[in-house]
C-alpha angles and dihedrals in degrees: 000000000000094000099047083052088053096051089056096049087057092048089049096045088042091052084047098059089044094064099050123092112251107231107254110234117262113265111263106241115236114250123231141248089232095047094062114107092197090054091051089050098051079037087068094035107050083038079062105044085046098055088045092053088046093052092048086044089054089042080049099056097038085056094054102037087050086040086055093225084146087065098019128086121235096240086052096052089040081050093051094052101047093047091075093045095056102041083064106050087040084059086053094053105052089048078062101050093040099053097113116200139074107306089062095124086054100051085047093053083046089052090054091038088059097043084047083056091051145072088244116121106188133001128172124186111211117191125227098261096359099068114211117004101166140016135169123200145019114305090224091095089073085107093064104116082224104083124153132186112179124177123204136189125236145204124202107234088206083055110038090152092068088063126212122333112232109235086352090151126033116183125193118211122183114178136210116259095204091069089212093171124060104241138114103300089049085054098048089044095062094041084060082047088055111035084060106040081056103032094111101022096053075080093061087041094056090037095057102041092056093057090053094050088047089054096046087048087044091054087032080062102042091042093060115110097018131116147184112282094351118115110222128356136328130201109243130209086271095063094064088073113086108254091244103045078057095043090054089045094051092043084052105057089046097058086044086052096050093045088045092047088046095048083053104046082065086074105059150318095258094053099052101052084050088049090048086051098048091039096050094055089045092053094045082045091059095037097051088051103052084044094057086046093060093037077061095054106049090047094054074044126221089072087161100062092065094066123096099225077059098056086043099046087047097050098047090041084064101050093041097046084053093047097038093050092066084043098053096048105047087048093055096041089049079043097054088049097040099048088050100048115093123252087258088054102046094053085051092049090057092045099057079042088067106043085047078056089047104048091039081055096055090043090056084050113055080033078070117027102239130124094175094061091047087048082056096050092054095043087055093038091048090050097047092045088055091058090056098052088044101048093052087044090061083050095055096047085055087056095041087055088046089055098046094040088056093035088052090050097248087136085185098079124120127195100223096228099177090098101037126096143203113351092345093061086049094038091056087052080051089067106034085058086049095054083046100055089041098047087047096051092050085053095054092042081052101053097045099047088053088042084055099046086040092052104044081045096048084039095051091043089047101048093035096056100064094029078056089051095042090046095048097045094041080058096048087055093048086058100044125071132260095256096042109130091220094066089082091041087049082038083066107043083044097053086038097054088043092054088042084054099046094051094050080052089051092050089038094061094027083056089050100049094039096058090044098057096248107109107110109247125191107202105207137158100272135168115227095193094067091049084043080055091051101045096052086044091053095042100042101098083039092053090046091044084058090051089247121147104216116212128187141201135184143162116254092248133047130274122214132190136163111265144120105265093208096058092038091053084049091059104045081043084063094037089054091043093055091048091054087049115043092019111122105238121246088036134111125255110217112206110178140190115194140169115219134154090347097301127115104244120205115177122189108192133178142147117263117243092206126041113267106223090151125097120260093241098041081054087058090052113095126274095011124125145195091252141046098227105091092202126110130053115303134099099209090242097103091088098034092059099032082059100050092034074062096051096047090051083055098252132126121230112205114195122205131185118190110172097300094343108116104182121164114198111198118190127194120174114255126243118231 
């Protein structure tokens, strides 16, 4: 009976696992490119053996473009290459056939034996006086394109003291086109073959295998850090070495790898282009792997914490932020008091600061029972003690010398403050700014004082020079008769030396007035260009007559600014004067119109007649004129009221003088 009731109970938990779903198996995930290690390792490799081919590829070009093989023909490379080589066995040759002893036959049968070695076809040896002594070979290869005569001068070894024969050999090599043996002309040969089959296509070599290495460093960046079956990135057994201890190592075995490569190169050619290739892979090996290290570490992110300058940096950050607070803090609060206290307080503050130091001093030292070592306190308080009082008495002095410097009237004097502290330091700029204000002001008192004397003097020539020449022809016409034929020529020198006279009043007052501020001034919307257009018409003949060449430029539309026409037109009137006068004949007059910043440039520019040796700004003072000489016809007041009828119009006038270049710039604002 039990074991019919535990058959059922097997037939019932059977039909009870049959029912149930079995679970489906979890999709596989699909692995990725990047997570292969294989890929990653034919990745590198072929990464080396491109850059490899890259750097040969490089080596390759450099070596045709200096051997010239782009301007140069095939058989002429091949030529140029063969003709070392058989200078050389032709050398060789005739060291065989002029061995004179008695192995001679034998020398003769190793000379055959070597052309028969040899790609050379035919060779003869002739003989300076003697004509041909050896040959080896048909003659029938004549028709090789590869044919070679070298001469070479000898010297008999039984007579040195004839010295060497000039051409005394000549030897005649003709070489065989087919290159059947394998030696140097069948090498260089096929170097010449190559170099020009891939003359043009080495580019497209170089160039693709560059970009191959660039995509395998590219995946090589984007597969660290991944592995098989792992989603994101994973910190590998590199990252455990601080960034910068692998960055020196790696430094290291660079610099090691280039030495090694230079030191190489020394031996042959051969072995230097081998050691450039190699190198050049191994570099790109190293480098590849440190870059994919620190790929690795900006993408786990924080690359800069596993670095030791870091560890270092932090740590002493932190003793030096907790040491540094309290610092901080005691120095600003001592700096509050001190810089507060007066002169008189600070020296009793330092004074009680060194008695505290003294007495702390004297308790250490009974503390310890040493009077050596408070000796020793004393002697190191007393010396630098002295420094201090030294050093503020060298202050002092600095100050002492100041004061008399500045007392005795040297106003150039300056107070050297670099070495100076606390109020003596600010007391020294005291009186350098002293010395300058005072020195500016004399300058000033100066100038005006000379502006004064030069104005009453340039005023009294100027006004005396016509009312003399009034006062002495009004007296020739008081002496002469009525009917005398002179009055009208007096009558004219009379009526041109009045109205000399009235105008140099006009300016005088208009100059006045105009520096003052009271000249009346009607700002208005008003366009330069057209009163430009009218100077240069009205002062056309004039400028012809100077021998000037006028020459005008303007924008294409019209420029406006706010300014009185009638005084503007005043100012280029004296600007346009002054070039007529002073202008040197056969030149060009440049009269401009510009827009710029938002200003309304106008330019006047000529070349001087006499030199300028005078500065621009004295030129802008009244009566004063380009040149020494004070004859002709001008007051020396055009500058000087062109200059203040602009600033009342709210303009600036810039003068410059270069050499014998005048040019006067003036600028209005312009109106939108």
């Amino acid at each position: 009976m039990k074991a019919i009731e535990q058959n059922i109970e097997k037939e019932i938990a059977q039909a009870v696992m049959e029912e149930q779903p079995v679970p489906s198996p979890a999709p596989k995930r699909k692995k990725r490119l990047t997570e292969s290690a294989t890929a990653k390792v034919i990745a590198f490799l072929l990464m080396l053996v491109m850059t490899a081919v890259t750097a040969g590829g490089v080596l390759g070009a450099a070596f045709l473009y200096s051997a010239q093989v782009y301007t140069t023909s095939e058989q002429a490379f091949k030529q140029d290459l063969f003709d070392g080589i058989a200078d050389r066995d032709g050398y060789i040759l005739v060291n065989y056939i002029v061995w004179d002893d008695e192995n001679r036959a034998a020398w003769l049968a190793e000379a055959e034996r070597y052309c028969a070695e040899r790609n050379i076809a035919f060779a003869a040896v002739e003989a300076k006086g003697q004509g041909e002594i050896w040959r080896s070979g048909p003659n029938t290869a004549a028709d090789s394109p590869w044919q070679f005569s070298i001469s070479y001068d000898w010297e008999d070894p039984q007579r040195p003291s004839m010295g060497a024969v000039e051409n005394a050999y000549t030897v005649e090599l003709v070489l065989d086109d087919a290159f059947p043996i394998d030696d140097d002309y069948a090498l260089a040969n096929w170097v010449a073959d190559l170099a020009y089959a891939l003359r043009y296509w080495i580019y497209a070599i170089i160039a693709m295998a560059a970009l191959l290495v660039v995509v395998c460093f590219v995946f090589l960046l984007c597969a660290a850090g991944h592995h098989p079956g792992v989603e994101g990135v994973r910190p590998g057994w590199g990252t455990k070495i601080p960034l910068d201890l692998l960055t020196a190592a790696v430094g290291l075995g660079l610099f090691l790898g280039i030495q090694l490569v230079v030191k190489a190169s020394f031996w042959s050619d051969v072995v230097a282009i081998l050691g450039i290739v190699l190198g050049a892979a191994a570099v790109a090996g190293i480098v590849t792997g440190w870059c994919m290290s620190f790929a690795l570490r900006i993408k786990l992110g924080g690359w800069w914490r596993n670095t030791i300058i870091y560890v270092a940096l932090r740590w002493a950050w932190k003793v030096l932020r907790k040491l540094g607070g309290g610092l901080r803090a005691v120095g600003r609060g001592l700096a509050g008091l001190f810089r507060g206290v007066p002169l008189v307080g600070k020296t009793v503050l330092v004074f009680l600061g060194l008695c505290v130091l003294e007495g702390l001093g004297i308790l250490f030292s009974m503390f310890a029972w040493s009077w050596g070592l408070l000796a020793l306190l004393w002697i190191f308080e007393k010396i630098l003690l002295l420094l201090v009082v030294l050093a503020l008495a060298l202050m002092c002095r600095k100050l002492l010398l100041g004061g008399r410097a500045l007392a005795a009237g040297d106003l150039s004097y300056q107070v050297d403050t670099s070495r100076m502290v606390l109020d003596f330091k600010s007391h020294g700029e005291d009186l350098n700014h002293i010395a300058q204000g005072m020195a500016a002001a004399v300058d000033q008192r100066m100038r005006s004082e000379r502006m004064k004397t030069e104005l009453i003097t340039n005023v009294s020539h100027d006004i005396k020079t016509p009312l003399t020449s009034i006062i002495n022809y009004a007296d020739l016409i008081g002496k002469e008769p009525p009917d005398s034929e002179k009055i009208p020529e007096y009558a004219a020198v009379l009526t041109r030396q009045s109205e000399r006279l009235k105008r140099l009043i006009e300016d005088l007052v208009e100059a006045s007035k105009a520096s003052t501020g009271n000249l009346e001034v009607n700002l208005a919307p008003c366009q330069p260009g057209v009163l430009l257009t009218q100077a240069a018409g009205e002062y056309e003949q004039r400028l012809k007559d100077a021998g000037l060449d006028l020459v005008t430029r303007q924008p294409e539309t019209a420029v406006t600014i706010l300014a009185d026409g009638r005084r503007l037109w005043r100012v280029f009137d004296n600007l346009m004067n002054n070039i007529c006068k002073y202008a040197q004949r056969g030149t060009r007059v440049y009269l401009t119109l510009e827009e710029r910043d938002g200003q309304a440039v106008i330019s006047f520019k000529n070349t001087s007649r006499a030199p300028l040796d005078i500065p621009a700004e004295e030129l802008l003072e009244r009566f004063v004129r380009g040149d020494a000489a004070r004859g002709g016809e001008g007051n020396g007041l055009g500058l000087s009221i062109a200059r203040s009828l602009t600033e009342l119009q709210k303009g600036t006038l810039e003068l410059t003088v270069d050499g014998d270049l005048f040019k006067v710039v003036l600028r209005f604002a312009e109106l939108s």
